[in-house]
C-alpha positions, -999 to 999 in steps of 0.1 A, spaced: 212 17 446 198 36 414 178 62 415 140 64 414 126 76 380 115 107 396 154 115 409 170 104 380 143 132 357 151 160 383 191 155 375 181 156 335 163 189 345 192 201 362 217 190 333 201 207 308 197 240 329 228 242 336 235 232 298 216 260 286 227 284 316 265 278 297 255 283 266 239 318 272 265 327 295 292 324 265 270 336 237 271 370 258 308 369 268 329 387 250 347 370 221 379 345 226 412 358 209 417 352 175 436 319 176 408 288 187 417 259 206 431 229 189 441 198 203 475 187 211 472 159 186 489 166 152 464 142 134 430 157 138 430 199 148 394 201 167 379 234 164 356 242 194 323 263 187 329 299 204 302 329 215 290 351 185 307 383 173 306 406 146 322 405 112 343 427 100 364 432 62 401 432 68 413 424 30 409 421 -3 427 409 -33 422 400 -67 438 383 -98 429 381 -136 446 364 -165 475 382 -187 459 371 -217 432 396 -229 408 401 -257 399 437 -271 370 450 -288 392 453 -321 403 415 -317 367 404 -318 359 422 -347 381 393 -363 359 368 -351 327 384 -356 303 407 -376 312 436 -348 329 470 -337 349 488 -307 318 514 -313 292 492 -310 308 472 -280 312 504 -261 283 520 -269 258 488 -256 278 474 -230 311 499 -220 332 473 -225 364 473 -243 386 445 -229 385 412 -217 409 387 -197 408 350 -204 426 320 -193 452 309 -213 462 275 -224 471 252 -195 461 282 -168 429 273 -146 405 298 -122 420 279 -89 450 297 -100 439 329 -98 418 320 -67 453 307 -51 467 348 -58 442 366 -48 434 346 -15 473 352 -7 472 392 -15 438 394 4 456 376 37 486 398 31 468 428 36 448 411 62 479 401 83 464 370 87 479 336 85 467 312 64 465 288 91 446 304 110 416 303 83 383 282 96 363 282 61 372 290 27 342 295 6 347 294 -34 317 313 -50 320 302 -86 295 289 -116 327 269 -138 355 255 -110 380 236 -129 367 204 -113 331 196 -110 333 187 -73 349 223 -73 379 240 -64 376 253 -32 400 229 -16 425 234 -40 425 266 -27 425 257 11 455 236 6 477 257 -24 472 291 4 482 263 36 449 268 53 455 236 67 425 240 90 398 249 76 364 235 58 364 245 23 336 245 -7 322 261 -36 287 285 -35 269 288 -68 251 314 -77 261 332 -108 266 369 -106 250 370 -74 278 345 -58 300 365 -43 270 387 -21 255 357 -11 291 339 -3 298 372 19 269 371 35 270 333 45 305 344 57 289 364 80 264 342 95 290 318 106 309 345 124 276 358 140 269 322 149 303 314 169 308 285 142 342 303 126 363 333 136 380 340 98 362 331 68 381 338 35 358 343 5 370 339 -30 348 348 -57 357 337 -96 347 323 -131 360 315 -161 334 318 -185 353 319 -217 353 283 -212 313 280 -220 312 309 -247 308 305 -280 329 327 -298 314 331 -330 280 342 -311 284 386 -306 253 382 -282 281 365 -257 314 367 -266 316 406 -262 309 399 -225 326 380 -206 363 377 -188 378 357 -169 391 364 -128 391 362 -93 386 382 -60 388 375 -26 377 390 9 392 386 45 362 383 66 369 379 107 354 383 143 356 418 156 374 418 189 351 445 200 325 424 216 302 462 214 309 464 173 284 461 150 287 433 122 302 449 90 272 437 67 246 462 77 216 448 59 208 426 29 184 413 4 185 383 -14 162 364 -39 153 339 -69 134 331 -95 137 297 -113 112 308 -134 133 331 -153 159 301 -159 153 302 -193 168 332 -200 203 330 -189 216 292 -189 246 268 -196 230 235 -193 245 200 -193 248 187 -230 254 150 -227 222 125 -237 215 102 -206 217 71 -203 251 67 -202 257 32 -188 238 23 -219 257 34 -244 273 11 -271 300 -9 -280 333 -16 -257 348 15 -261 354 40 -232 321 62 -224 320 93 -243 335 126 -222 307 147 -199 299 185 -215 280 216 -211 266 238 -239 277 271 -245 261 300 -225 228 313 -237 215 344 -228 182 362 -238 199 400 -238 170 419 -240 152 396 -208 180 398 -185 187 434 -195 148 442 -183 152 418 -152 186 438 -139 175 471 -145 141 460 -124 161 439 -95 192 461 -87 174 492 -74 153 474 -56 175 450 -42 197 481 -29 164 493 -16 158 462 11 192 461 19 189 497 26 158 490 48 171 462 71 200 482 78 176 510 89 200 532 66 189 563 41 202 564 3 223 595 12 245 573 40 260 554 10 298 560 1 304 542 -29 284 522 -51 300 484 -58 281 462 -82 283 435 -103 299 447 -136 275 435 -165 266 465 -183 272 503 -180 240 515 -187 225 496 -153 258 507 -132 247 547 -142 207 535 -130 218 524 -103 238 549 -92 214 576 -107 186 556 -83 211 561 -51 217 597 -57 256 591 -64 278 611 -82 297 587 -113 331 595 -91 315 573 -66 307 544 -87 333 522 -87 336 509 -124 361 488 -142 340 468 -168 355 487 -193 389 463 -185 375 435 -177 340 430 -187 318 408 -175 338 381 -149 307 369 -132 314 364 -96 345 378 -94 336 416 -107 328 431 -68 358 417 -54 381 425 -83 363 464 -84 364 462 -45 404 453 -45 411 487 -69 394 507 -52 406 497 -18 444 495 -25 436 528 -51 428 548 -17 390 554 -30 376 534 -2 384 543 35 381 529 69 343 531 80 334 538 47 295 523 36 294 503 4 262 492 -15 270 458 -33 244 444 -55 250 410 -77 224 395 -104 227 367 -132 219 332 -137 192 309 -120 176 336 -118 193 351 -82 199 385 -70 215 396 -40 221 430 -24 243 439 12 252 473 27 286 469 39 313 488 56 348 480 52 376 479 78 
């Protein structure tokens, strides 16, 4: 006999309650070990959604190209100095790729040094997120990271957002852990913006390099620990697109192009960059950026460590850290070798100064990235 309407809507009732009682129940247990559950099927590894925890930094790593441009070289390229380089920007070298060499590469290294100091097997790796403005493949290059590093599990795919990528890809990190979705998220943050520069234009071309860096990120087993991202601040402004750009160069219309011969090859313009606009808009952004972050983490200027920013220009790293109340042995700084590398420059500045002994244990970092779009992004973070 089935059961009256009235019956059958008091066992949904029940269902759900005891649905949602679960779900509680596990989002306040304490976390699962490290390894999830996966099926006994070889085919298909099935990932089930575990209770929240907090992230915490567990490695770093970092990788650039051997090939490398110096102030001097560019002077035989264009109407410029080591002097002048230096004393606008505090650059003096750059790294690009080489012929045949592409950024999954680097991403590949650094994602295996970061795991190695982790201790952390590849397989064992839910997500890999690439943050990253020029992938060698336009449907990106995350997965060619996933399967080069043998992260056979996980879900990989690019983040763009400029300068500001790698912040806002460490962040994201972090709100899958917090979520239960993942337990170890590795973030990889590159570009390799020598492809889109034009190297006859001294606005540009004294800027940029090419690398990568990568971050362990995993679930605390301390089911009291607080997450390792203390507070943050993100933002945009499409307004200020035209500014800093590398747009898409073809003509449309491409199925109507003429003749029988093959379609003409996709392309992007080089990067331009209004210097004096973006200049104004970092020097405005950053502090205040580091500011919010500071807020949501309930934290004061004087609990920060060590300042770790995107590397664009010297003259905002020194207002920035002038604005925190830091000493310059505090700042960690390595534009002057490797200019401007986009979203790799915290992790590759993180990874010196982490396997340098600089940064500690416990120790609180203010990150801030800005660049293209226009996007900022700002976290407090402490490592280990």
């Amino acid at each position: 006999m089935k059961p009256c309407v009235a019956t059958r809507e008091a066992m949904l009732k029940t269902s759900h309650r005891q649905l949602a009682t679960s779900f509680f129940q596990a989002r306040s247990a304490a976390p699962p070990p490290r390894a999830l559950w996966r099926s006994s099927s070889s085919a298909q590894q099935l990932r089930a959604v575990q209770c929240s925890a907090a992230e915490m930094l567990v490695g770093v790593g970092s990788s650039v190209p051997e090939t490398y441009l110096t102030n001097h070289d560019l002077e035989r390229l264009v109407a410029t100095s080591d002097e002048w380089i230096v004393t606008r920007t505090g650059i003096r070298k750059r790294h690009v790729l080489g012929k045949g060499e592409t950024l999954a590469q680097h991403g590949i290294a650094s994602a295996k040094r970061a795991l190695e100091m982790a201790g952390i097997a590849a397989e064992d790796v839910d997500l890999v997120l690439f943050a990253t403005s020029s992938p060698d493949d336009v449907f990106g290059s995350a997965c060619q990271v996933q399967a080069a590093i043998g992260a056979r599990h996980a879900v990989a795919f690019d983040l763009t957002a400029a300068c500001s990528g790698f912040v806002v890809a460490l962040v994201t990190a972090a709100q899958y852990i917090r979520a239960g979705t993942f337990r170890t998220v590795l973030v990889v943050g590159g570009d390799a913006l020598s492809r889109f520069v034009d190297w006859r234009d001294r606005g540009t071309c004294i800027l940029f390099g090419d690398g990568c860096g990568a971050v362990v990120v995993t679930a605390n087993p301390d089911p009291e620990a607080q997450g390792a991202i203390l507070g943050m601040e993100m933002g945009s402004d499409g307004e200020g697109n035209k500014h800093l750009h590398c747009t898409f160069a073809g003509d449309g219309l491409k199925p109507l192009g003429d003749g029988l011969t093959p379609s003409s090859h996709a392309a992007y313009s080089n990067i331009y960059m209004a210097g004096q606009d973006v200049f104004k808009f970092a020097v405005r952004t950053v502090p205040a950026v580091i500011d919010g972050a500071l807020a949501k983490a309930n934290l004061q200027k004087d609990a920060v460590d060590w300042l770790v920013m995107h590397q664009a220009n010297q003259r905002i790293l020194d207002a920035a850290a002038q604005r925190l109340g830091l000493p310059a042995d505090r700042v960690v700084s390595n534009l002057s070798q490797y200019g401007n590398t986009s979203a790799a420059s915290i992790p590759l500045a993180l990874d010196e100064a982490v396997r340098g002994g600089r940064i500690q244990k416990g120790d609180k970092i203010a990150m801030a990235g800005f660049g293209a779009g226009l996007t900022w992004a700002g976290a407090i973070v402490r490592w280990g």
